[in-house]
C-alpha positions in Angstrom: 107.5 -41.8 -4.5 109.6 -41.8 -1.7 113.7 -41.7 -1.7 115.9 -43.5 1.1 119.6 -42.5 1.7 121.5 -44.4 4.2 124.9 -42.6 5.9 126.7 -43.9 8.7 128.9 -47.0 7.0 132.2 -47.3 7.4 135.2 -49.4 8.6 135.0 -50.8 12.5 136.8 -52.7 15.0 135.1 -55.8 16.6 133.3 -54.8 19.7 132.9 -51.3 18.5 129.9 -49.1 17.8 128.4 -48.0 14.2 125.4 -45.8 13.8 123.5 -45.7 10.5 121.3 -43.2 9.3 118.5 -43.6 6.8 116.8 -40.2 5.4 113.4 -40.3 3.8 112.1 -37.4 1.1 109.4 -37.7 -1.0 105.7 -38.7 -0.1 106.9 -39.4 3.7 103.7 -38.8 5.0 102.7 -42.1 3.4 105.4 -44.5 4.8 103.8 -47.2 7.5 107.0 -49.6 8.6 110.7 -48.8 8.3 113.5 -51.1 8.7 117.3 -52.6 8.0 118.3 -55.4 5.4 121.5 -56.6 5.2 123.3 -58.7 2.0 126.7 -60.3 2.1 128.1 -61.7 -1.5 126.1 -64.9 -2.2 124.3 -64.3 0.8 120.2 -63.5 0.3 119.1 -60.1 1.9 118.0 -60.9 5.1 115.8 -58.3 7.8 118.2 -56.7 10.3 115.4 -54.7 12.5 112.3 -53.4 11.4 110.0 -50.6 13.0 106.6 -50.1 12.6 104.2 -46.4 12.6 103.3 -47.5 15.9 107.0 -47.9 17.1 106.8 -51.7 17.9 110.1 -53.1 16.8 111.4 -56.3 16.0 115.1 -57.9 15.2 117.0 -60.7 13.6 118.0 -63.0 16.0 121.7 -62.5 15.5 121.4 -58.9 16.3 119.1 -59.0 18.8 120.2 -57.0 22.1 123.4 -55.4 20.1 121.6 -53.6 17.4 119.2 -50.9 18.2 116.3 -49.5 15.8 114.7 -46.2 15.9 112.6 -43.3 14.3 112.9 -39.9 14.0 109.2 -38.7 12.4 109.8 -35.4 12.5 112.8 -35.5 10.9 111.9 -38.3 8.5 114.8 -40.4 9.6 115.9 -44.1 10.6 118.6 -45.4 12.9 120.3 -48.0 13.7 122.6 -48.2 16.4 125.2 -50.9 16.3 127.0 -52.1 19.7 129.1 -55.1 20.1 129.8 -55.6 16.1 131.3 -58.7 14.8 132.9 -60.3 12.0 129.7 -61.6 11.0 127.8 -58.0 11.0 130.2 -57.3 7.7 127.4 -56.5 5.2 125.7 -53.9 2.9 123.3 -52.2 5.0 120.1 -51.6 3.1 117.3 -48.9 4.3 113.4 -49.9 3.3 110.1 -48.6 3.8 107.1 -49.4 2.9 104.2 -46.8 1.8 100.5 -47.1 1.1 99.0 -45.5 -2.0 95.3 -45.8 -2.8 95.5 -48.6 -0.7 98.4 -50.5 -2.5 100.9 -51.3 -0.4 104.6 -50.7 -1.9 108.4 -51.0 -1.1 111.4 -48.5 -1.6 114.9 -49.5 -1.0 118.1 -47.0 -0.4 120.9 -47.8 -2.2 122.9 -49.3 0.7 125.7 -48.4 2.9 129.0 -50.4 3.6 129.6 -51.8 6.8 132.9 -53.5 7.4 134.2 -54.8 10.8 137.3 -56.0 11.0 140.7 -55.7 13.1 
């Protein structure tokens, strides 16, 4: 089992600067990849950023030279840093990981954090 809490949402001004926080407890030492979702109303979740063990990243093409992923492994925590934010960044910001047990491969989900940009 492992337990995701994101912190960090809240209400921003275009151009400004968010940082999320995503805390892992539970079987930690199991989790592989890490990364950000985002879901507007009618929207499908879509992948932000994602990070892997081995600290290779990868982004959404939207956010892609704005938004910054990273890992903290000894403190069992995810980041994203959010420069430049738009209209369009207005989401739920979900935290996932995935973890391998007995070789079975499974996902965990926080329970999202708020994001809202606007002026």
């Amino acid at each position: 089992q492992v337990q995701l809490v994101e912190s960090g949402g809240g209400l921003v001004q275009p151009g400004g600067s968010l940082r999320l926080s995503c805390a892992a407890s539970g079987s930690t030492r199991r989790i592989n990849n890490m990364g950000w979702y985002r879901q507007t109303p009618g929207n499908q979740r879509e992948l932000v950023a994602g990070i892997t063990s081995g600290g290779s990243t990868n982004y959404a093409d939207s956010v892609r030279g704005r938004f910054t992923i990273s890992r903290d492994g000894a403190k069992n925590t995810l980041y994203l840093q959010m420069n430049t934010l738009k209209l369009e960044d207005t989401a739920v910001y979900y935290c996932t990981a995935t973890a391998t047990y007995w070789g079975d491969l499974r996902d965990y989900w926080g329970r999202g954090t708020q994001v809202t940009v606007s002026s």
